[in-house]
C-alpha positions, -999 to +999 in steps of 0.1 A: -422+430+350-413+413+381-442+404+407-435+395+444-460+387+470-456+399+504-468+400+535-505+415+532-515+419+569-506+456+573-527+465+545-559+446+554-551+459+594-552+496+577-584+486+558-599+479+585-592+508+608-602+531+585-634+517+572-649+506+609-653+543+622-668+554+581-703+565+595-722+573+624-753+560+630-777+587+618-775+583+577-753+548+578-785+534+565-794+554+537-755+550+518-751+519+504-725+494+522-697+486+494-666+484+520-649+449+514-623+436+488-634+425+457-621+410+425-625+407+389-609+375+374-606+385+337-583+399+313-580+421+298-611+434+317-636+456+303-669+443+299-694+451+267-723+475+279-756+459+277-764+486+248-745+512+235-717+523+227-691+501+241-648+501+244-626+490+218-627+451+211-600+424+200-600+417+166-578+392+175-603+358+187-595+323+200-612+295+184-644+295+204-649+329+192-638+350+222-616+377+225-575+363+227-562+378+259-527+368+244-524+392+214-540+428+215-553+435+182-578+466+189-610+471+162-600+503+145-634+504+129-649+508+163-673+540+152-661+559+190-629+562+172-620+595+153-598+589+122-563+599+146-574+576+175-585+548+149-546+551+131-531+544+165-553+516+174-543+501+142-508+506+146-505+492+179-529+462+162-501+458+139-478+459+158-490+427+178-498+413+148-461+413+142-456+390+171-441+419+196-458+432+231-463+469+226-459+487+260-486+497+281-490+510+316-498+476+334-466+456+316-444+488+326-456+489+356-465+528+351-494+542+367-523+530+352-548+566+352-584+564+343-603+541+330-572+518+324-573+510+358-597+490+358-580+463+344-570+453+377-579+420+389-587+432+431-600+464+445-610+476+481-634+504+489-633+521+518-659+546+524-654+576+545-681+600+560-658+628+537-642+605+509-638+574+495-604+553+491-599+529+464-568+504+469-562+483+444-542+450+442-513+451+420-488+474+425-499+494+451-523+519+429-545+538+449-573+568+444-588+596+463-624+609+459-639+636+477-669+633+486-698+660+483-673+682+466-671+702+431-636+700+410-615+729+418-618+760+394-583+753+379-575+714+377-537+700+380-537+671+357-524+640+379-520+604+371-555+597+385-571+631+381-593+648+403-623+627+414-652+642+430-684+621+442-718+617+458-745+590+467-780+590+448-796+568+463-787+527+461-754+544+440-726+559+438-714+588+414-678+595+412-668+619+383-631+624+373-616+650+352-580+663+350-561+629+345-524+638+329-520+633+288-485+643+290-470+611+299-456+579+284-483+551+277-510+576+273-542+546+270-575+539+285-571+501+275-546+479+265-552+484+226-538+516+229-568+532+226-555+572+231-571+604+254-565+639+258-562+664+282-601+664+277-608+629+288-640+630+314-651+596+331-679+592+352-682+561+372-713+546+386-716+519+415-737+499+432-751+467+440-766+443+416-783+406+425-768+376+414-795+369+381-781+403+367-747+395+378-743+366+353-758+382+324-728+404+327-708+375+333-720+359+300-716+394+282-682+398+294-669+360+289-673+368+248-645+394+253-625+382+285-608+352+295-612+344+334-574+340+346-570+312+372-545+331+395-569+356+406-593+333+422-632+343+428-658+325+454-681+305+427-702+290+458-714+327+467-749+341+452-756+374+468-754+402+458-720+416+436-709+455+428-706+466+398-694+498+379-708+514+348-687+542+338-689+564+305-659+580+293-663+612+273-632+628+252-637+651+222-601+653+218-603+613+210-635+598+208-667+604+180-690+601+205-697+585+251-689+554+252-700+528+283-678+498+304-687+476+329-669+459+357-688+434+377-668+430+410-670+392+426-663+376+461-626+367+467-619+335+469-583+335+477-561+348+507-547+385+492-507+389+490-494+424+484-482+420+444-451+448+435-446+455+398-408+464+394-399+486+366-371+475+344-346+493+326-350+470+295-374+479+272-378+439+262-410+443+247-398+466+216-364+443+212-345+475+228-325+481+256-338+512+269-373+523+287-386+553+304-370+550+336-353+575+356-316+576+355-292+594+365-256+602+364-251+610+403-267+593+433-287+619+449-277+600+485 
């Protein structure tokens, strides 16, 4: 994996062309305003749910009890798992155990699908009076949601799937079906944690004050490490977005299961971060990876 900042001004220049002219001014004030760049500083990512059902968890702890962001050991026991789901888990648990990096989307700098995406560390929203845009910091990942829309009859599985949404009220509702199985590095986390064809994830977002803000904080710090290079504004005590989404997948998964991601301030100047795929498979201790190759040049 080989990061390189650039240059981020055309990006934040497109931002903000296409968010100024979102609404008019009949209705701007009944959709909620989440248009701005926002970061989560912790890794791997996924908060607990304040009840529920929640994700798959590290068995693997550092000494003050919290989950070790630097070996992936997912809890196979995890009652969401069905007996298939729970075998890889544990093999991939093993396998880390072993003292090896099992590949995932973020280290192979594949796309990363949903939910995995939302390990990453910044997102902007841009809402639109007929979508919204989600651009995300590393690597130049990117969704599309209709808004106001239902899924198409017949549903072409894509890395990110087909995302459909609508405002109720202070929130909003953004439902995705139709994300592509068929692929290397088929996970919605980085334990491995499988999904089929049948995977359904519906996504919830919307402004929370800064009281509620830190339970999640303090919910999310017994699972995730804060990482110091994606830097958050501590001084700032209004109001943060979050997201609760629920991820359904009969093929996988016992029974919904809840995340949270509670977005903060930036606190840092944003550089354009380009994951390069490698034709080394390091991480297995092999020399090949699923990278396109070919025998020709095509130019």
């Amino acid at each position: 994996m080989n990061l390189r900042p650039r240059s981020f001004l055309f990006l934040l220049s497109l931002s903000a062309a296409l968010a100024v002219p979102a609404f008019g001014t009949e209705g701007a004030a009944s959709i909620p305003d989440f248009s701005a760049m926002w970061v989560h500083p912790y890794f791997p990512g996924i908060e607990p749910p304040p009840s529920g059902p929640g994700p798959v968890y590290n068995r693997s702890r550092r000494a003050n009890g919290a989950g070790n962001n630097q070996q992936f050991v997912g809890d196979y026991t995890n009652p969401i798992l069905k007996p298939e789901a729970a075998a890889m888990v544990r093999k991939r648990g093993d396998i880390a155990l072993s003292g090896v990096t099992s590949p995932t989307p973020s280290n192979r700098c594949w796309p990363s699908g949903v939910p995995y995406i939302f390990f990453q560390p910044g997102m902007e929203m841009l809402q639109q009076p007929h979508e919204i845009v989600f651009l995300y910091l590393r690597n130049h990942e990117f969704r599309h949601v209709r808004l106001n829309e239902p899924h198409p009859a017949r549903v072409t599985p894509s890395w990110y799937g087909d995302s459909v949404g609508h405002y109720e009220g202070d929130t909003l509702v953004i439902d995705t079906v139709g994300v592509k199985a068929d692929r290397p590095f088929a996970m919605v986390d980085m334990y491995g944690t499988p999904f089929s064809s049948a995977v359904h994830v519906v996504e919830r977002y919307r402004m929370v004050d800064y009281d509620e803000a830190q339970a999640a904080v303090a919910r999310n710090l017994k699972e995730n490490a804060r990482v110091p290079d994606t830097a958050s504004d501590l001084t700032y005590r209004g109001k943060r977005l979050q997201v609760v989404f629920t991820v359904e997948d009969e093929g996988v998964f016992t029974m919904p299961w809840s995340g949270v991601i509670t977005y903060e301030r930036p606190g840092m100047a944003w550089e354009e971060n380009v994951c390069a795929e490698n034709p080394f498979d390091f991480f297995a201790g092999k020399n090949d990876a699923f990278v396109p190759t070919a025998d020709k040049a095509d130019f």
